[in-house]
N, C-alpha and C positions, 0 to 999 in steps of 0.2 A: 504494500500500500504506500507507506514513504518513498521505498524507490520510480514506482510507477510517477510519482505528484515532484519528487525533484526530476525525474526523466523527462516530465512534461515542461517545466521550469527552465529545462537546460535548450531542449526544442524552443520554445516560445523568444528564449535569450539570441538563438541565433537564428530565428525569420525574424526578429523584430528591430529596427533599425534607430539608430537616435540620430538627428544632426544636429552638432551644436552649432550655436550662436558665436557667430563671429564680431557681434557688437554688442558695448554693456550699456546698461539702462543708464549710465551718467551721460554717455558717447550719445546716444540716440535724443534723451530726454536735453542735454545741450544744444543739438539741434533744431530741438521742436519747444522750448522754450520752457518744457516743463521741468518745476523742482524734482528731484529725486526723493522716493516716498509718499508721493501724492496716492491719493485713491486712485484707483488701478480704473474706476469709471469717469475718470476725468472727461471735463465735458467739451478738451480740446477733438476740434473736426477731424483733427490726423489719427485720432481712435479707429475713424470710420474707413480705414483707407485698404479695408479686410472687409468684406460682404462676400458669403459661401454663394449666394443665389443670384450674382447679378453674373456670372462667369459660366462658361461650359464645362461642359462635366465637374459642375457641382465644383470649381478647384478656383483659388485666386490665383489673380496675378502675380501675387506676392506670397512668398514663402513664410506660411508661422514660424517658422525658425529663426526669419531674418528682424524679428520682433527682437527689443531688446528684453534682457532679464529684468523679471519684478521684483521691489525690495520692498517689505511687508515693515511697517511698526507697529513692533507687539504694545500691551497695555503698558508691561512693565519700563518700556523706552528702546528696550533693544527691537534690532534689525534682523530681518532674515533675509537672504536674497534666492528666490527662484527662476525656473526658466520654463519655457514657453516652446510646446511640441504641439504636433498634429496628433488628432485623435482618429477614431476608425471613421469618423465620417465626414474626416476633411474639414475638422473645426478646431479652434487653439483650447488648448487646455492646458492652464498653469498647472505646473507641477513641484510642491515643493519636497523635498526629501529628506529626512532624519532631522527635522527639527528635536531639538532637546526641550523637554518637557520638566524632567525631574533632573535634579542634581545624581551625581552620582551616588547611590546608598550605600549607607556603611555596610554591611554584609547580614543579611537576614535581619536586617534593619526595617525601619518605616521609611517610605520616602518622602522627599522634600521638593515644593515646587523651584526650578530651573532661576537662581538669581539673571537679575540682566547679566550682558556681556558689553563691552567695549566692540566696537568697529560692527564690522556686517556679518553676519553668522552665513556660511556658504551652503545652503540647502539643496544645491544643484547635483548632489550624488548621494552616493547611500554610505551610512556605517554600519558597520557588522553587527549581527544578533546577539542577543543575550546567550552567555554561557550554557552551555549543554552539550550532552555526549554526544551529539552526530561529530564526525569526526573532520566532516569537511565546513565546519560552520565556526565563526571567529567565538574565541574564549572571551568575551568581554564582559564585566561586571558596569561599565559606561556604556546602558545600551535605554535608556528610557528616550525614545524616540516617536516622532508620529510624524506620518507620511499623508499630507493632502494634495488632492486634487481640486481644482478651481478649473471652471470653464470658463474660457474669454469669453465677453459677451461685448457687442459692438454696439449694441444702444447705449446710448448718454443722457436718456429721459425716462422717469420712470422707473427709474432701478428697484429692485426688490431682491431684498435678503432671500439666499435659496433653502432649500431644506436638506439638512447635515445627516448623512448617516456616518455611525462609526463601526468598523469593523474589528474582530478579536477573532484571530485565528486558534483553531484546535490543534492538538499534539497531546492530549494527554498531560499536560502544565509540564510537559517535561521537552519537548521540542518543539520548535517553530520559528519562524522569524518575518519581519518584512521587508526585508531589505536584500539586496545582489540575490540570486535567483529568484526569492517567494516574491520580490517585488514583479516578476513578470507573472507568475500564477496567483498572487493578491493586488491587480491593476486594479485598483478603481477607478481610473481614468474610462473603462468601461462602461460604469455604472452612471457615472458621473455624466458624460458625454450621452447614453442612450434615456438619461433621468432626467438630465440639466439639473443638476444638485449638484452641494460640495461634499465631497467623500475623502474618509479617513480611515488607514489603519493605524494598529498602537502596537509598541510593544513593550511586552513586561517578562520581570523575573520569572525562569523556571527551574525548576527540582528542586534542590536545596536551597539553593539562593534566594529562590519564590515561597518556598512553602513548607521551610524547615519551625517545627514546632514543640520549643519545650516548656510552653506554658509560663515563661515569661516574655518582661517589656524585652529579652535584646533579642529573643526569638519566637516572634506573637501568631507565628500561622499569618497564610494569607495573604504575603506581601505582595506574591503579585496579584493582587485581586487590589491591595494597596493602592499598586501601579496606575492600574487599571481607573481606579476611582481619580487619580490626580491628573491623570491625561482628560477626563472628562470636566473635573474643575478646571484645567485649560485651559479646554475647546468653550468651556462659558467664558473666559474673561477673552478671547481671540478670537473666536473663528468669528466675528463678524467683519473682521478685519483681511478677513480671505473671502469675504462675499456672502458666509454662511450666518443663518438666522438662531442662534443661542435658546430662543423659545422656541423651537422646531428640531429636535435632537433627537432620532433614532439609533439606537443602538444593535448593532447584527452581530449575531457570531455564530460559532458550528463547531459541536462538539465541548474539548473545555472553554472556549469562550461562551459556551451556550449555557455552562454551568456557570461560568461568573456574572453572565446577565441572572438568571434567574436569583441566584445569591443578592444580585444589586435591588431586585424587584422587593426585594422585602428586607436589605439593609438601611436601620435608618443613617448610615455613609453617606448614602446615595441620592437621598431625596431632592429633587429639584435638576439633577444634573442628566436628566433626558427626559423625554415626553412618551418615547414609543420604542418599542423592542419585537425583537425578531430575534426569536429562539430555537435552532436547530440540531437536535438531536443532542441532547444535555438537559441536566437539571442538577441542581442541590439535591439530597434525599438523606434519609438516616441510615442509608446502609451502613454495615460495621465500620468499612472503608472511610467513612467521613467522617468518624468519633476521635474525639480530643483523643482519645485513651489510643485507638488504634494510630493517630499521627505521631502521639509523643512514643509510640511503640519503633514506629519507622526511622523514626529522629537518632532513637538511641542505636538502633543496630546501624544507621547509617554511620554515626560515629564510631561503633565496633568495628567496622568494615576502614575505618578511615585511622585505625589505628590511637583513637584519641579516648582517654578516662571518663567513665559513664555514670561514676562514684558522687561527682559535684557537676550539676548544671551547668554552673558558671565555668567551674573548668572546663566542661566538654566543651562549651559556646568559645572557650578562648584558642583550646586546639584547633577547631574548626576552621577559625577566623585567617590562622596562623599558616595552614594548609596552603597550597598555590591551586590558581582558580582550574589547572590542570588536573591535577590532583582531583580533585572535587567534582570534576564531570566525568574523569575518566569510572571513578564509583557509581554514577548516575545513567551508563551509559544507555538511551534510551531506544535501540531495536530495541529492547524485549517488553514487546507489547503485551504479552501475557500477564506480565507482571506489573502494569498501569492496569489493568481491570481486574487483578488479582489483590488490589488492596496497599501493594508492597513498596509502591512509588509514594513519594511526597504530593501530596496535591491539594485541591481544593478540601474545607472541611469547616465543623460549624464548632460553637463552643472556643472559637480564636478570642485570643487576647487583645488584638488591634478593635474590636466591633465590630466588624463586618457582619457574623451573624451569632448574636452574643447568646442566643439558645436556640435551642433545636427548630429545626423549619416547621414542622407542624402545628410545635406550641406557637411559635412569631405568627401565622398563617389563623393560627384559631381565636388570637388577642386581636386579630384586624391590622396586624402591623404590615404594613406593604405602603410600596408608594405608586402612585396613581397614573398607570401610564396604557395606552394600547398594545396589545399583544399579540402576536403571531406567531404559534409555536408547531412544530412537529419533528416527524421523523419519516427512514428510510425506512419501507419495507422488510427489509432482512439484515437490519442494523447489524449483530453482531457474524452472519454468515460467516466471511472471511476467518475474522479471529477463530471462530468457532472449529473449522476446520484446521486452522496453525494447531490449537490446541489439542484437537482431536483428530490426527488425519488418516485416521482409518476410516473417516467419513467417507472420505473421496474414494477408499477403494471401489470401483465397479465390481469385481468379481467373488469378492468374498460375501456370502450372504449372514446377516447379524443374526442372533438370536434375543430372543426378550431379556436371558438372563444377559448378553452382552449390554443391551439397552443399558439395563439397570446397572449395572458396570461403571459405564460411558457417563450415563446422569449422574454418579455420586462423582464420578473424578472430574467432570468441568463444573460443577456446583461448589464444590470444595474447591476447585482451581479458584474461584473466583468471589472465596469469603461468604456463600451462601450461608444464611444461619443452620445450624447441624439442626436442630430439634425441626425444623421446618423442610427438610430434606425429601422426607418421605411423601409430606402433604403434598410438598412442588411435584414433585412425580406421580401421585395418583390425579393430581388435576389435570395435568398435559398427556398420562397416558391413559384416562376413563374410556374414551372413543376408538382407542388402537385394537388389531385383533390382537390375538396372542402371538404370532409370528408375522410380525409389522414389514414390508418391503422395504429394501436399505432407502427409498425413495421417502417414505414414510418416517422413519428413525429420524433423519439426515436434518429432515424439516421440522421435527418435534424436537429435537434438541436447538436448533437455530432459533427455531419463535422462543422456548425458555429461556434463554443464556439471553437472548435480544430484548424482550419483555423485561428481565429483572433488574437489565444492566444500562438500557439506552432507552427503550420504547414508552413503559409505563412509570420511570421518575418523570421523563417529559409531558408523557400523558396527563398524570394525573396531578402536577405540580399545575399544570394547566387547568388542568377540572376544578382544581382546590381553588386556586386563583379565581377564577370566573367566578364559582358561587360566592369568594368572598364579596368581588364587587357586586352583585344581586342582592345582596342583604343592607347594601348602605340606598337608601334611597334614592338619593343626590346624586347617586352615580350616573359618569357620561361615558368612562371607559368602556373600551370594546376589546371582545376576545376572539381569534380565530384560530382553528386547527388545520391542518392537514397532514396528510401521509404520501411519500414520495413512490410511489410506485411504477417507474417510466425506467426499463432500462435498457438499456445501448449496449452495442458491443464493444465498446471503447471499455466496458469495466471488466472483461475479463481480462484487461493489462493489468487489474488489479485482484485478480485470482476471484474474483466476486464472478458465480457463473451464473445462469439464468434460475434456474432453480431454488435459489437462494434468494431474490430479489433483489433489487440496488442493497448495496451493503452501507456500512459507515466509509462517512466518506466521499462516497461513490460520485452522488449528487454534485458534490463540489463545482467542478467543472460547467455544470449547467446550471447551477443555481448562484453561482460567484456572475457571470455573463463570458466565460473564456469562450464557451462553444456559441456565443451570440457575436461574437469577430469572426466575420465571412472572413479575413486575412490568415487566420491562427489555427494552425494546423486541421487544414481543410480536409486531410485522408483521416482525420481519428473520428471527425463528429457528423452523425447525418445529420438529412434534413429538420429530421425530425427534431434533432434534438436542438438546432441553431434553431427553431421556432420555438419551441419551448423555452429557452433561453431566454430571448427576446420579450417574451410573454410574461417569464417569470420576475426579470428587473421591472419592468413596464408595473406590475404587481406592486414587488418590493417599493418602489419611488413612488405609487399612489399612496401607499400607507403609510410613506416615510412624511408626503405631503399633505394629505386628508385624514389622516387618522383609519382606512378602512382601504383592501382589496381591490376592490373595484370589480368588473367582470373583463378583465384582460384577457383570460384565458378562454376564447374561445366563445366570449357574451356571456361567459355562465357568474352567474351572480356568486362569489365566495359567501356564504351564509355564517352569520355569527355563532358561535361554539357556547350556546348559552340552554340551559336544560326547558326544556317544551314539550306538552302534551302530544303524542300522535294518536292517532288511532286505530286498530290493526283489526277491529274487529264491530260487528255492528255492537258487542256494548263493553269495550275492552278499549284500551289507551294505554301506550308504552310511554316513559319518559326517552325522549330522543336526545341526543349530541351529535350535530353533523359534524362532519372533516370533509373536507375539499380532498380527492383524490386527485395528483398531481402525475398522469397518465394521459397516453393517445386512446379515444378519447376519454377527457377530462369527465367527471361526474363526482357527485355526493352521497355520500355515506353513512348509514347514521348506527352507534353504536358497535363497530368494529371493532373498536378494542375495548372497549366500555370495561366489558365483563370480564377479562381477562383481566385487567389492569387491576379491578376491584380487589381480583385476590390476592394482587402484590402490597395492596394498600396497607396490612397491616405490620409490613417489614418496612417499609416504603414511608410511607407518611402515616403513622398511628395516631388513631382519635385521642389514647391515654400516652404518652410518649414519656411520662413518669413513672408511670407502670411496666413499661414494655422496655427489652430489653433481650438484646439479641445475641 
């Protein structure tokens, strides 16, 4: 899965062309009489001397490149200077690159917002990603960075603040980055240019550096969820000043960013520093894996592993510190994906010392503590497939035929792989196998084990973090927020690059490509993606950017109305009535659903999100 998304990264890096700017904004704005640092919609005529529509084939006479560079002042007095490319549809789109946000943090520290700087901070290229085991990605603990995108716009009357999404990339809080190759498979210059909105990504601490936890202030859990929260207090005191609207702020991610929005949905951190979120495939939940107990578990043995004394806190925390930031990733290194859904990795988790989520999600969820924002949440079809097979790949054998007792086998070693609670073992297995014959087709097996492992691990935190959500807003009467679901079920053959076959459905992951907009660039690798799916694509930002601008879907997809995620009588009988939940099915063709996962999800709810979460205890 990683190799496939840098494979594609590496492709995208070499079709994709830059041409720099042979003049800078002093050289040009001297000429044309403007100060340097002016508003970028200055209401000089030489603005206008770029119009997409008055030329053939759609192209100027003038090259967006030979535009000079923009230099942005932030609130704080400092400068940033960006540069100015052509987008896919032959319009300018400023682009600035690795602005610094936060100071550099002391090590499993809190971070601190970015002091000014003296002269012009050069935003015109990328810095390396935050520390982590991929072995081809820079060791840097100086990586709190955020990459926007600005669309030139050639009107000089009328201007209006756009609407801001932020993006948070997934890795498991243990890898990722945006910048030198992720910045060509995390473009939002895509999103941007087919939205006309300003688009950002962020980046934050991972493994230990993110999310080492011993239950004190010098290592409070969370940090980079920290991160996360201080690149959004930001993007309020600046992004109006890159053209973006501060009261119009959506937040995107996929996977652990989808966990750290939803964390942000009901931290009170976070209140006030976004409007609308878009959650995919992630959630908060109380599984083992997210308890104080099992992080300060992981903390300690990471320090075993790191050679450092586990006897005093503070001691371990100064060992630790003292370590080379090599050292410290080469412990973290994160292929082993089994082991990020097995509990064993540092990551997101509740009961942190910093406040992000100072008790359990269910209890904050059941006080009405959340902050008030539109929501669009779901997942892929066969979420955990992939993994499911790494873990088990006698799945994939065609020729050996399983028997029931191997079934049961199979179920206790990826349930325990993945921290399932032992006393609940048996239950999870008579619910997923009630319907099965007694000697099940590997066909059959293959897919009861993928819906479990995807259900307990990806499918039903999201689901019903979503459900929880929505009825909370239903009971405030004042309420104006809006909920929606759907489920990704469209898939391509571009994902068997990603060992995700058809039978398993889109996996984690999978989606990316066509839900990011990469397969909505007719230019960017035009043998991986059908038609099909560079329509859906197109259909799915067109979506994203109505909700990020209206609060609400729209019917992009095809005229069909996306329907709210909110519970409604139906009727199924002349004197019978089911409670409904629709999901928007994200398939050729597109259609709605109603209680698909419903019931399944219910009976993860009591491991998942408990009504008694004092009581319970896994």
């Amino acid at each position: 899965m990683i190799f496939y998304l840098l494979l594609l990264s590496l492709l995208m890096v070499l079709l994709s062309t830059t041409v720099n700017s042979s003049i800078t904004w002093e050289q040009w704005s001297k000429n044309q009489n403007i100060k340097s640092g002016n508003n970028w919609n200055n209401n000089n005529n030489n603005w206008k001397i770029i119009d997409n529509n008055k030329h053939n084939n759609n192209r100027s006479i003038y090259s967006w490149t030979s535009l000079p560079d923009r230099i942005v002042s932030l609130k704080n007095g400092a400068r940033v200077r960006g540069k100015i490319d052509t987008s896919a549809s032959n319009k300018g789109m400023y682009f600035f690159k690795s602005i610094r946000f936060g100071e550099v943090p002391v090590r499993f520290g809190l971070p601190k917002m970015a002091r000014p700087w003296s002269g012009i901070y050069d935003a015109t290229f990328s810095r390396g990603g935050c520390a982590q085991g991929l072995p081809f990605v820079s060791k840097a603990e100086d990586c709190l960075f955020i990459n926007i995108w600005q669309p030139f716009d050639t009107k000089d009357h009328n201007f209006e603040l756009k609407p801001v999404i932020v993006y948070f990339f997934g890795g498991g809080f243990n890898f990722g980055n945006i910048n030198i190759l992720s910045t060509q498979l995390f473009d939002g210059g895509r999103i941007a240019d087919l939205g006309d909105c300003v688009f950002a990504t962020v980046q934050y601490r991972l493994g230990a550096f993110g999310f080492l936890y011993t239950g004190t202030d010098r290592a409070p859990g969370n940090q980079g969820v920290h991160d996360i929260i201080l690149s959004l207090r930001w993007i309020q005191e600046n992004i109006d000043r890159f053209g973006g609207d501060p009261r119009n702020v959506t937040v995107f991610g996929q996977s652990a960013g989808s966990m750290s929005i939803s964390a942000m949905i009901i931290s009170p951190l976070a209140r006030g520093l976004f409007h609308r979120a878009i959650m995919r495939s992630g959630s908060i939940n109380e599984y083992l894996a997210y308890s104080p107990e099992n992080s300060l578990k992981n903390s300690i043995n990471f320090a075993k592993r790191m050679k450092c004394p586990i006897h005093n806190i503070d001691i371990m925390v100064d060992c630790l510190q003292n370590k080379s930031v090599e050292e410290l990733t080469f412990k973290t290194l994160s292929f082993n994906l089994p082991a990020i859904f097995e509990g064993k990795q540092m990551f997101i988790m509740y009961g942190d010392k910093g406040g992000i989520l100072p008790e359990r999600p269910s209890k904050m969820l059941a006080k009405g503590i959340y902050n008030p924002v539109d929501l669009i949440s779901g997942f892929t079809y066969g979420e955990l497939g992939t993994i499911t097979t790494y873990m088990l790949p006698e799945l994939i054998n065609g020729i050996r035929k399983f028997t029931y007792d191997d079934m049961k086998r199979l179920f206790r070693k990826s349930l325990m792989a993945v921290q399932g609670p032992p006393d609940y073992i048996r239950h999870i297995f008579n619910f997923y196998t009630k319907n099965l014959r007694e000697y099940p087709a590997n066909t059959e097996l293959r897919r009861t084990l993928v819906d479990t492992l995807s259900d307990g691990i990806m499918i039903c935190p999201t689901y019903l973090f979503t459900l929880k959500y929505a009825q909370m807003l239903s009971r405030n009467s004042s309420n104006t927020n809006r909920v929606y679901s759907y489920r990704y079920d469209h898939f391509s053959p571009y994902m068997m690059l990603l060992l995700c076959f058809r039978w398993m459905g889109p996996c984690h992951e999978d989606d990316v490509p066509i839900m990011f907009g990469i397969a909505a660039s007719p230019n960017l690798l035009p043998i991986i993606f059908t038609s099909i799916d560079t329509k859906i694509s197109k259909q799915i930002i067109r979506t994203w950017v109505n909700f990020a601008r209206h609060g609400k879907p729209g019917a992009h997809l095809d005229g069909l109305e996306w329907p709210e995620f909110r519970s409604t009588n139906q009727r199924i009988g002349d004197n019978k009535t089911q409670i409904a939940w629709k999901q928007m099915i994200i398939d050729q063709p597109y259609r709605i659903t109603i209680n698909s996962n419903f019931y399944r999800c219910k009976f993860w709810e009591p491991v998942l999100f408990p009504d008694n979460p004092d009581d319970y205890d896994v």
